[in-house]
C-alpha positions, -999 to 999 in steps of 0.1 A, spaced: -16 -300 271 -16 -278 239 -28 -247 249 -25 -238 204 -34 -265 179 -17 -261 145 -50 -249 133 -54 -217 152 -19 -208 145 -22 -212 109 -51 -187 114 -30 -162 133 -4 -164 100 -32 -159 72 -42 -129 96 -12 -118 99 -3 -118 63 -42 -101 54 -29 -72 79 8 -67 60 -10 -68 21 -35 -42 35 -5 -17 53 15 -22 21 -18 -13 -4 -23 19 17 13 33 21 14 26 -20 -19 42 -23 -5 72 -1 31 70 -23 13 71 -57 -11 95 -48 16 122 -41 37 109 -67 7 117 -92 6 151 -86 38 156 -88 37 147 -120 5 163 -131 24 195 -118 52 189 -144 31 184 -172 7 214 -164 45 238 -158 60 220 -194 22 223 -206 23 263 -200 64 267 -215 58 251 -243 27 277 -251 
């Protein structure tokens, strides 16, 4: 006796793989996000020296 068909593993993958692209689009949300102001930062300081 089965006690998984192929189908209900092949749903446990695709759910698996939804959770990993959704971890991945929030840590690079979280990475950019800092690394943006950073930047703006330098622009605003080379902004002001340049005055």
């Amino acid at each position: 006796m089965k006690l998984f068909n192929r189908k209900s593993e092949q749903g446990a993958t695709i759910i698996e793989y939804v959770l990993l692209a959704a971890l991945l689009s929030i840590a690079a949300i979280a990475v950019l996000g800092g690394l943006g102001t950073n930047i703006s930062t330098t622009f605003a300081s080379v902004s002001t020296s340049l005055q």
